[in-house]
N, C-alpha and C positions, 0 to 999 in steps of 0.2 A: 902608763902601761908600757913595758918594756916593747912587745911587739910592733903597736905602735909607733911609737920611735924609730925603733930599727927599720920599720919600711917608710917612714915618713924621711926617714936621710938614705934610704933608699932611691928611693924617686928622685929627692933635691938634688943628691950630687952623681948620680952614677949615670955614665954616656951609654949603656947600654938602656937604660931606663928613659933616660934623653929620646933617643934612637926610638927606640918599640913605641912612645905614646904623641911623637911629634906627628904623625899622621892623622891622629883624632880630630873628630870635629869641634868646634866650641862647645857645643852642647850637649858631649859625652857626659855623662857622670854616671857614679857609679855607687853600690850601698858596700862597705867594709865594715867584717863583723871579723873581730878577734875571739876564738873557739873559748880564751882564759875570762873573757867575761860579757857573755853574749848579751849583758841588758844594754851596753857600750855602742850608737853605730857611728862610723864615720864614711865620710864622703870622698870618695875620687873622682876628680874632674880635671880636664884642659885648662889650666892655669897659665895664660899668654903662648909660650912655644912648647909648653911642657906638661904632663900629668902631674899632679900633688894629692896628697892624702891630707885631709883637713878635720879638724876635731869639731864636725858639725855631723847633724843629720841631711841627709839628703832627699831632694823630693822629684821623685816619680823618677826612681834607676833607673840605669837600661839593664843593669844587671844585677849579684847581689854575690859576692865572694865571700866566704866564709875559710877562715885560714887558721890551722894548729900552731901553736908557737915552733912545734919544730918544722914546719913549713916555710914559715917568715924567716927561721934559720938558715934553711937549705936556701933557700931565694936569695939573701940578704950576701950570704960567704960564696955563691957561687962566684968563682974569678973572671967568668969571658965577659967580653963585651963587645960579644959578636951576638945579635939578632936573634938569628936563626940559634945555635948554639942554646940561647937563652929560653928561647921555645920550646926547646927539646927539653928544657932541665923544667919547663914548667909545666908542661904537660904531663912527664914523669911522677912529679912529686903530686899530680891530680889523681894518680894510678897507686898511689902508696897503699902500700900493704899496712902499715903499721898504722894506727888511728891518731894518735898525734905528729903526725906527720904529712897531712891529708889537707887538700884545698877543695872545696866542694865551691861550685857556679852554677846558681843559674842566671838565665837569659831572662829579661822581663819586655821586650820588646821585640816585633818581629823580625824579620830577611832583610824587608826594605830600608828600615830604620839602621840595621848591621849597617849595613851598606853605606845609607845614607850620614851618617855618625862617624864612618871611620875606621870603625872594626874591622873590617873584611881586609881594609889595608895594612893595619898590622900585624895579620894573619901572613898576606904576601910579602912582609918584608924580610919573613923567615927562607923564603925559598923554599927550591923542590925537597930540600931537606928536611925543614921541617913537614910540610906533608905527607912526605914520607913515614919519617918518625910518629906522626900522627896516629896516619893510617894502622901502622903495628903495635904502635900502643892502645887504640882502642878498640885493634879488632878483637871481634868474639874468638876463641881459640875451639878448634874443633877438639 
């Protein structure tokens, strides 16, 4: 499956992908579902220093990502490999207007676990920046 692919050399070779998942704990993992063929799941986890996307199922996610192929597009061609930067382009594309173009996540695990796992950290590795950008991206608009 193209998609995939494309995020599975995603993760392998890109330092901004390096970068966002080197803070995870070992015991991060994650359920990835490609929108082109949802009977498909594959597994994100901490593989020695780095995140990988693997053509297994996973057992007991902490979360469960679900991605448009033009989502893994926008993701895959965006150029920074700057953190923060990259935050901002992914949180963006969770706000897409357009339906193929759209990352839907949920959370399968609580606050403690976030925490305890490593998320929280790669949340702060975006800086004020990206909490900011957060902030405006998902507030309610009056």
């Amino acid at each position: 499956m193209e998609s995939y692919i494309k995020l599975k050399d995603f993760f392998d070779n890109r330092e901004v992908a390096h970068k966002a998942t080197k803070p995870l704990g070992k015991k991060a993992i994650g359920e990835v579902i490609f929108k082109e063929d949802e009977t498909k799941v594959y597994t994100f986890k901490k593989s020695g220093k780095f995140g990988v996307i693997l053509d297994e199922t996973p057992t007991k996610p902490d979360f469960t990502i679900k991605l448009e192929a033009g989502a893994v597009k926008k993701l895959v061609e965006f150029e920074s490999e700057n953190v923060g930067d990259f935050g901002i382009k992914f949180f963006q594309i969770m706000k897409a207007k357009k339906e193929n173009e759209k990352i839907e996540v949920k959370l399968n695990i609580g606050f403690f676990k976030i925490m305890t796992k490593g998320y929280l950290k790669v949340l702060l590795l975006g800086g004020p920046v990206v909490k900011a950008a957060a902030k405006k991206i998902f507030s309610k608009k009056k």
